[in-house]
N, C-alpha and C positions, 0 to 999 in steps of 0.2 A: 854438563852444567849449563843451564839459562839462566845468566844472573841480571840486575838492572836497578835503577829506583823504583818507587811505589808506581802503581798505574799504565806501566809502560807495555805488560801484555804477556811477559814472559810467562804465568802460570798459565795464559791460553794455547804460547806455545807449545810446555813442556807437556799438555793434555793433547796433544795432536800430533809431534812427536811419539809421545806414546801409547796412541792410540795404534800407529799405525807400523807399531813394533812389537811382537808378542814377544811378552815374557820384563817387557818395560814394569816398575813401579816406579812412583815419584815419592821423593822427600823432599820435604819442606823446609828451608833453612832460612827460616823467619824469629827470632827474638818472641814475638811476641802472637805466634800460632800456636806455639806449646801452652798454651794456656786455655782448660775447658771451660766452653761456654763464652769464650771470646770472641765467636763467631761472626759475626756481621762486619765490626768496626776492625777484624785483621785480617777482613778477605778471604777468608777459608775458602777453600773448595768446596763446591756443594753435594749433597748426599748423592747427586745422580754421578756427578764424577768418582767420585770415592768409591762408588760402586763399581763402576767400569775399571777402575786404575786403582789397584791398590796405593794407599798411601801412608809415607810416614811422619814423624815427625810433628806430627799433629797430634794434640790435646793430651800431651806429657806431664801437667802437673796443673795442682789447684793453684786460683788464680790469687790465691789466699798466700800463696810459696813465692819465694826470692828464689827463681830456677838463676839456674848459673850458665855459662858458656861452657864451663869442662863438665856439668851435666848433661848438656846438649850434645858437647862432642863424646860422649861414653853413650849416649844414644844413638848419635846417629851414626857412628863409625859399626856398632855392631847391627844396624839395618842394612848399610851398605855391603859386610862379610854375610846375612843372612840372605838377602838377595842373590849376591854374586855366586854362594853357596849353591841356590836351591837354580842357578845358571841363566838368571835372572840379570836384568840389566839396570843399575838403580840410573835416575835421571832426577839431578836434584832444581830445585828453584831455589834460587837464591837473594835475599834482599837485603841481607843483615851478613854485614864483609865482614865481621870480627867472626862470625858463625861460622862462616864458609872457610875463610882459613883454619879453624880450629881442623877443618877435615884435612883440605887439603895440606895443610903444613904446620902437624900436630905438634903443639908451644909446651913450654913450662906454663901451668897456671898457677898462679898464686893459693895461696891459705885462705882462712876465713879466719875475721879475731871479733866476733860478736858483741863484745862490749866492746869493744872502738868503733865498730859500728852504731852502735845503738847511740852513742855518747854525742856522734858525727850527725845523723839523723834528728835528734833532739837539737844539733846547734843548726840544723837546716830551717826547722820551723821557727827559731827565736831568731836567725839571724839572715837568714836568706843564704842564697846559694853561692853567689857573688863573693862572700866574706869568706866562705869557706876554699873558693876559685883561688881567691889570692893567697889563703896559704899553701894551697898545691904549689901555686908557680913559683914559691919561695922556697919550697922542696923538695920540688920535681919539676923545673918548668917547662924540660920534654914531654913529660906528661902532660901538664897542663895546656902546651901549644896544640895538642891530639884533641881538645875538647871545648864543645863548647862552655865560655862562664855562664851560664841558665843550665846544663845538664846535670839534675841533683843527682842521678843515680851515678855516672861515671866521677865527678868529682865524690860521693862519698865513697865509691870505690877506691877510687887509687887513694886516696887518706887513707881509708883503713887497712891497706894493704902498704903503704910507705907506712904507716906510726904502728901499724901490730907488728910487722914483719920485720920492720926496721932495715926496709931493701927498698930504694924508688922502685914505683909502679912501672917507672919505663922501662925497667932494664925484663920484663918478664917479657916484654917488648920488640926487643933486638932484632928476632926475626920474622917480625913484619916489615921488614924494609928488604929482605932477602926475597927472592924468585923463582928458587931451582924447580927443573923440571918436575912436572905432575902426570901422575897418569890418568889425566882427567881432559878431558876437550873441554873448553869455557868457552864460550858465545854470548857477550853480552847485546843486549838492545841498547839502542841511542836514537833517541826522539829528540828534534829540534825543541828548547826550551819553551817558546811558547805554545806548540801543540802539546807539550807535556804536562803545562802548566792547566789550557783546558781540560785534559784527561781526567787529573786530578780534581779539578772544581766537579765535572761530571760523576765520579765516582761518591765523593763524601754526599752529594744532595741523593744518589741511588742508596747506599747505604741509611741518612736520614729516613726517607721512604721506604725499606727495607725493616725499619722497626732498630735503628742502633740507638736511642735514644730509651725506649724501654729495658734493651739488654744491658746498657749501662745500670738501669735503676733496678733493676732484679737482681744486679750482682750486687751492688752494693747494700743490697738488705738481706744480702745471705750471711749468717750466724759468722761466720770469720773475715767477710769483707775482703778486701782488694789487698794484696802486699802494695808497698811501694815502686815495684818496680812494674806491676800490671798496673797502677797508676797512671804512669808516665806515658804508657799506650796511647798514639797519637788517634785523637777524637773522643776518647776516656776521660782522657784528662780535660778536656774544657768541656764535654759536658758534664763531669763530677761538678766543677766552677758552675757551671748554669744553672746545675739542682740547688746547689748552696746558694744560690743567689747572688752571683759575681757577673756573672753575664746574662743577657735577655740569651734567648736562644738564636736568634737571629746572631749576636756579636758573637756566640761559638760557636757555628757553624762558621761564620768566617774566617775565624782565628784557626778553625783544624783546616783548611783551606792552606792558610796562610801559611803554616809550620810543616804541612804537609808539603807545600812547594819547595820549601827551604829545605825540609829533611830529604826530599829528592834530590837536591843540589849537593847533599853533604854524601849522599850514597855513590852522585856519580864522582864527584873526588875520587874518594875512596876506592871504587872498583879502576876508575881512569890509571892507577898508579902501579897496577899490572899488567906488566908485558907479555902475560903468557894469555890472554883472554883475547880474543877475534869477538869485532867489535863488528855489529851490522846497523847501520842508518838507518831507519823504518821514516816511510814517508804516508805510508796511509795504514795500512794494514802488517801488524807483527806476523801472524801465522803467517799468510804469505809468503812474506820478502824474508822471513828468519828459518822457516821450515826446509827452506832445498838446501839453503848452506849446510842445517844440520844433517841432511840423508846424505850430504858430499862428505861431511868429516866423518859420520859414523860410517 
């Protein structure tokens, strides 16, 4: 596994890695690469790679679908028995930590209770997301310490999963805080924060110039439109704001800039709180400095 924040280089490694491993394919364990036609603004691999390197995990559901985590992990755990099957090596990339454990350290997921959701959703637009944050932490306020107050998707998730289920969201929980061994090698990247924070200004202005600004506005004039949760897709969602006329484009390209820096900083939290990951410092170059460690472990 190459896990890391956005921008930091790991899907160049795990391409050159397995490039240079026959019988490698890569899976994707990204939130918001299951999603077709979301191409430019979630970083996809490009057709010449995908051709070279089988890959999975990618473009699993319309972008119109509220895809889930235990539909991801009932994908990708049967990619990784079909690889391993056909004696294949899967090599996953990882940037979305509630994914990647779904594999490695397969949870209880919760239910779905569609009118509490729906009910949740409607109090998001009338009331903001904030009013609905405090009644998580009145309910659950382990839950609610795990999230941001501005994240509408995970605060109306755990609501609907503590008021349908009538069980706190945290307790589905429990063992994410556990570590037992895996039989997975993890190697994450770590970029000095401000060379990070460059990466990421350089990557959203390559994607603007890549055409993400159109692919936003093509999907949103497709007959079933966006779910809410491909909403939230950082760069989507401020330029959805900029079509509707909330920001010049100038101030949303800043703002995915900006959210994009912070959701790096919430990723390496996240991944920092496992012990079983071998962490490598990159100071210029990821393939490089990350590529011999990995021909040492595997």
């Amino acid at each position: 596994m190459v896990l890391g924040p956005t921008a930091s280089g790991k899907s160049d490694v795990a391409m050159a890695f397995a490039s240079a491993h026959t019988g490698s394919e890569i899976l994707a364990v990204d939130a918001m690469q299951v999603y077709r036609r979301m191409d430019v603004g979630t970083a996809k691999p490009s057709e010449a790679d995908r051709t070279a390197i089988a890959h999975h995990g990618i473009d699993l559901a319309e972008p119109s679908s509220e895809y889930t985590v235990a539909e991801f992990a009932r994908a990708a755990s049967a990619s990784v028995a079909d690889i391993a099957a056909r004696g294949g090596r899967p090599v996953l990339v990882a940037g979305t930590g509630l994914y990647l454990r779904s594999i490695t350290d397969p949870m209880e997921m919760p239910g779905r209770w569609p009118e509490v959701r729906a009910r949740l959703e409607s109090r998001v637009l009338a009331e903001g997301p904030e009013v609905l944050y405090r009644e998580l932490a009145a309910l659950d306020p382990v839950a609610a310490s795990r999230m941001e107050p501005t994240n509408e998707r995970r605060i109306v998730r755990a609501l609907e999963v503590t008021i349908g289920g009538g069980r706190p969201f945290s307790r589905y929980g429990d063992g994410l805080g556990q570590y037992p061994p895996v039989p997975f090698v993890q190697v994450g990247l770590r970029w000095p924060r401000p060379m990070l924070a460059e990466r990421i200004a350089a990557r959203v202005h390559r994607m603007m110039a890549a055409g993400l600004l159109a692919e936003v506005a093509a999907l949103l004039d497709e007959p079933m439109g966006l779910s809410r949760t491909a909403r939230q897709a950082l760069g989507y969602k401020e330029l959805i704001a900029h079509l509707d006329g909330e920001y010049s484009l100038d101030e949303a390209v800043d703002t995915v800039i900006l959210r994009t820096r912070q959701f790096a900083v919430r990723q390496e939290r996240w991944f920092r709180r496992d012990p079983r990951i071998r962490w490598v410092d990159i100071e210029h170059d990821p393939v490089a400095e990350v590529l011999p460690v990995l021909q040492d472990l595997a």
